[in-house]
Phi, psi and omega in degrees: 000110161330149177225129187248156160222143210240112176324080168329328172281351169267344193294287182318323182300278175310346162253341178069030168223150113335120177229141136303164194296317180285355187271312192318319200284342170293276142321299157321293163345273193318284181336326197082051183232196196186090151351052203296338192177116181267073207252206183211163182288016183245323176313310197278312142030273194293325163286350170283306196257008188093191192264069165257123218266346174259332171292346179248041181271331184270351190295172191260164176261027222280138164251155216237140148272107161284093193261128160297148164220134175302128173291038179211008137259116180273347181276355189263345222273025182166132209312351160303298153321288212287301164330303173300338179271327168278351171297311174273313153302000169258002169090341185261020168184144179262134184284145173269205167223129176293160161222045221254160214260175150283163173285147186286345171310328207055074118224104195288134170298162180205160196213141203254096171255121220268169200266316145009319193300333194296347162284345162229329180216127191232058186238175162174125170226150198216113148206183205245100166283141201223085144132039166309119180274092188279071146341174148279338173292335185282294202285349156277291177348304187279004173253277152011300171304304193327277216288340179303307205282354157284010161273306159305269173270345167270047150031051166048061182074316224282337162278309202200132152282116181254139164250135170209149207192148198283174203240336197272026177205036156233127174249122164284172020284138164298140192221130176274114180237162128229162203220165178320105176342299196269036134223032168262116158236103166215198191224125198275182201278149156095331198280144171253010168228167148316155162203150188278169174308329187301304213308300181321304171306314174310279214305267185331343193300312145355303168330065212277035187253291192268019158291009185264331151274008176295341178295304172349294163267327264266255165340006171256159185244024141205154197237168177302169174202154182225146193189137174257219270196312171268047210020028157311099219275119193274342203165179194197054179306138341276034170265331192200172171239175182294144158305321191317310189299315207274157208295178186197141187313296214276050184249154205195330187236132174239127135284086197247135203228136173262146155231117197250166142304274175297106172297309196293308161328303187327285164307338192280285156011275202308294195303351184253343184286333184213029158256338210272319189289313193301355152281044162260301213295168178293323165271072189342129174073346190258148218220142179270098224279151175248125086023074180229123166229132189288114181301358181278318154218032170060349149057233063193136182222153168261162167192142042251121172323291199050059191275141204237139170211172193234152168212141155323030201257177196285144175258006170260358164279313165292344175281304185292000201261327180291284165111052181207173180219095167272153183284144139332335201285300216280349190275322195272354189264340154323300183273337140252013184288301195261359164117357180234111215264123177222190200170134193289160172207190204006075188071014176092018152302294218218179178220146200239123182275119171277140191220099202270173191305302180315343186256079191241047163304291185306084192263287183235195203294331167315325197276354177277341192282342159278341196261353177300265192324318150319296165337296201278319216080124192288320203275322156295006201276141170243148191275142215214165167265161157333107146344293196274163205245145191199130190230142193265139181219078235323133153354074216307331191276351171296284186285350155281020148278286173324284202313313190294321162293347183237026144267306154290350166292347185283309202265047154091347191268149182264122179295148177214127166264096186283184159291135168274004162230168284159102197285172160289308167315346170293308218259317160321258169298307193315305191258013165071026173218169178311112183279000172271015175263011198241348176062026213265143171305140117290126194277127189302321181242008225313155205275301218209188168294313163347291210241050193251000173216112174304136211286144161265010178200178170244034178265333218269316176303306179296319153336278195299326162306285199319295167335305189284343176237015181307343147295350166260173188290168234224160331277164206264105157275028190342153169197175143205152177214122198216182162267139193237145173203163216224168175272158171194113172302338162292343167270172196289338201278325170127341180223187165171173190286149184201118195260126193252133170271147164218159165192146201265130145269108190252128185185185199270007154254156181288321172082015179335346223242324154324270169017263196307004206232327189287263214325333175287312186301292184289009153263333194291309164342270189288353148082070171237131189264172181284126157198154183249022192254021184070003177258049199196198190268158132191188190234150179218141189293158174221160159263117160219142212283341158317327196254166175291150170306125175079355191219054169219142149224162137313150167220131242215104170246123195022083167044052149244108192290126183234356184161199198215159172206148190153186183271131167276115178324101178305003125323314143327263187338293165335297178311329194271358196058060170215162229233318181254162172304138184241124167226134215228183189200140175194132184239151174260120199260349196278319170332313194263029187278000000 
């Protein structure tokens, strides 16, 4: 959930009331947002860099809001938004319509995309705000949006990239190319010289805003570029935009152009970007339309959409589902109440709702069925039981977990709860085997080493436990029964689940014979008998590099391999920082449902 933060005195300013904090916090409620933390820009200053008395001295006592916003209003994501949404949800202002027009001349800027674009970025949306007023306050608000939504829905630049640029120190038509790195020159924002793109990725690697987006292209072997009519480079998406271009209190005409992966991301962007700003133009809300045409097959699209579109729903749908019994009138007086201008229809059924270019929020008829209910308020919905009788009932693989923890914590063993991610070196090097042989999910982006892969197996978390207690007596008897999860292309997600028992001896002999006893104990459980005749239990030896050579087997429930047990390879051990013999046992517990 996003978090935005808004000067209280322009928020008030901008609503043309005065609130106390706690009324605010109220409001915010009502609305469905959440009042997080009422600081000033030198407090928050100080938790960033610590209580450094030269770095917060120019900061300000200004008070500052700290607001939640739901990630999927992008229209709240700045004060302009969030205002304009409490301005309306409080009755004191109507939304408006967005517009957008041709220049009265027709002669539309236009932005060109060469087909080359398609190795890296092969999207491009473009328009123009005309007769702008910039503040220094309008203009961090417009900087501010940029990065809440590259954080947000362009996913950190890698779906849509934004670019913005004074338009009067540019000449169209504009053109999206890509090109040789090391013929890429321009003198990037902020820069007083040229540097080619390479020279740039070196410079920016340094950085700590933008090296975070340098992977993105970094490996390519040519990256985008937007350049105008005289070559003039507007930007290098998604890293940086040109200096020649960027804005100034004195910009008066903005130019803005996205380059996405994702076409749709793109617009929704483009539409929050010059729906939230264009009341700044001399002619409120109305936005000058762009020209992007593809060269590949001539193409031609206008943008900004700015689509207004309607949808239909039941006012008996909404009752029930909400759990309230409202008129269609008051149901449609809600919902404008929330930015979606509605109106009854065939008699008072139903209600047809308008979902103008800020909501795109708005998917299917549940989310107008949340803004009823935010509307009506949550706290008034009364709580009632269920008409139907419904009787619950555990999992079957849930409760053979359960009966299975409390037999073993019975036979001496300690329950342990590990992490379900992981470094790649836990499933792998560690355990002395090939990770692409390990089947492991891998985190697109991982925080931190720890945590870069969902675990496959439960030996590496009891390890690192065991690792983590070497000072208590010995012996260490560990177990768990958790989930492992591995990739399969037959499910929708690419992966699943496998719920596994594992359990440890750690002590200064291997005790194989502990183990080998837990195992008995736990089929003698489940009245799975000891047979070599494929109709029982039994263990048949194997090599596997995790275990000592000669001291692993399989373990074979009706000619089915269900896990491995055996003496841990002292290499393991060692990787693991542990000192003394380990015998160990891991099972898939799901055969026996």
């Amino acid at each position: 959930m996003p978090t935005i933060s808004v000067k209280k005195h322009l928020l008030f300013e901008a609503l043309s009331k005065t609130y106390t904090d706690d009324e605010f916090a109220d409001l915010c409620f009502d609305y469905g947002l959440e009042l997080d933390e009422v600081t000033s820009e030198k407090e928050m200053l100080a938790k960033e860099q610590g209580e450094n008395k030269a770095s917060t001295s120019l900061a300000s006592d200004i008070i500052i809001y700290r607001i939640d916003i739901p990630a999927n209003r992008y229209d709240l994501l700045c004060l302009e938004g969030l205002a304009r949404g409490l301005l309306i949800f409080l009755k004191k202002a109507e939304a408006p319509r967005y517009k957008a027009l041709p220049p009265p001349d027709g002669q539309m800027q236009r932005l060109y995309i060469k087909p080359a674009t398609k190795q890296v970025r092969p999207h491009a949306v473009a328009a123009i705000l005309r007769n702008v007023t910039i503040t220094k306050e309008v203009y961090d608000s417009f900087i501010d949006l940029q990065d809440k939504l590259h954080q947000n829905i362009c996913r950190k630049r890698s779906l849509v990239a934004i670019g913005t640029h004074d338009l009067d120190t540019i000449t169209g038509p504009f053109y999206f190319d890509v090109q040789d790195p090391e013929k890429i020159k321009f003198c990037p924002l902020n820069q007083a010289i040229e540097f080619t793109a390479a020279a740039q990725m070196e410079l920016f690697s340094h950085d700590s805003h933008l090296r975070h987006y340098l992977p993105i292209i970094r490996d390519k072997p040519v990256y985008p570029v937007i350049y105008d009519s005289n070559n003039i480079v507007l930007s290098m998406p998604p890293i940086i935009n040109g200096d020649h271009s960027k804005l100034t209190l004195e910009t008066k005409n903005v130019f803005i152009e996205c380059t996405a992966t994702d076409l749709t991301k793109a617009k929704i962007v483009l539409d929050t970007l010059v729906t939230m700003f264009s009341q700044y133009c001399d002619n409120k809300f109305q936005v000058e339309s762009v020209e992007v045409i593809y060269e590949e097959d001539g193409k031609s699209c206008i943008y900004p959409e700015l689509k207004y579109r309607h949808e239909v729903i039941s006012a008996d749908l909404i009752n029930r589902q909400i759990g309230i019994n409202e008129t269609a009138e008051d149901i449609a007086s809600l919902l404008t109440k929330m930015c979606l201008a509605s109106e009854v229809v065939e008699g008072g059924k139903k209600v047809k709702v308008e979902v103008p270019p800020t909501r795109a929020d708005v998917i299917h008829a549940c989310d107008i069925v949340e803004d009823v209910a935010i509307a009506y308020s949550y706290n008034r919905i009364v709580e009632r039981i269920p008409n139907t009788n419904t009787v619950s009932v555990q999992y079957p693989i849930n409760k053979l977990s359960d009966l299975l923890r409390q037999e073993i914590a019975a036979s001496g063993f300690t329950e342990a709860l590990t992490f379900a991610l992981c470094s790649r070196d836990d499933i792998s090097v560690k355990l002395r085997k090939d990770l692409k042989d390990t089947k492991a999910v891998h985190i697109g982006n991982p925080k931190t080493l720890e945590f870069q892969v969902a675990r496959t197996t439960l030996l590496p978390g009891i390890l690192k436990t065991i690792a983590s207690n070497k000072n208590m007596p010995l012996p260490m008897k560990l177990f768990e029964i958790s989930d492992v999860i591995v990739k399969d292309s037959e499910k929708d997600v690419g992966a699943r689940n496998f719920r596994n028992f594992c359990a440890v001896n750690y002590n200064k002999l291997p005790d194989f014979e502990v183990i080998h006893g837990l195992l008995d104990r736990f089929m003698q459980l489940l009245e799975i008998p000891f047979s070599q005749n494929g109709k029982g239990y039994c263990i048949r030896a194997i090599d596997d590099p995790t275990f000592f050579k000669g001291r692993c087997a399989e373990i074979v429930v009706n000619e089915k391999p269900i896990g491995k047990l055996g003496v841990l390879h002292p290499e393991v051990l060692s990787k693991f920082d542990l000192s003394m013999p380990c015998s160990a046992l891991e099972i898939n517990i799901e055969p026996f449902l």
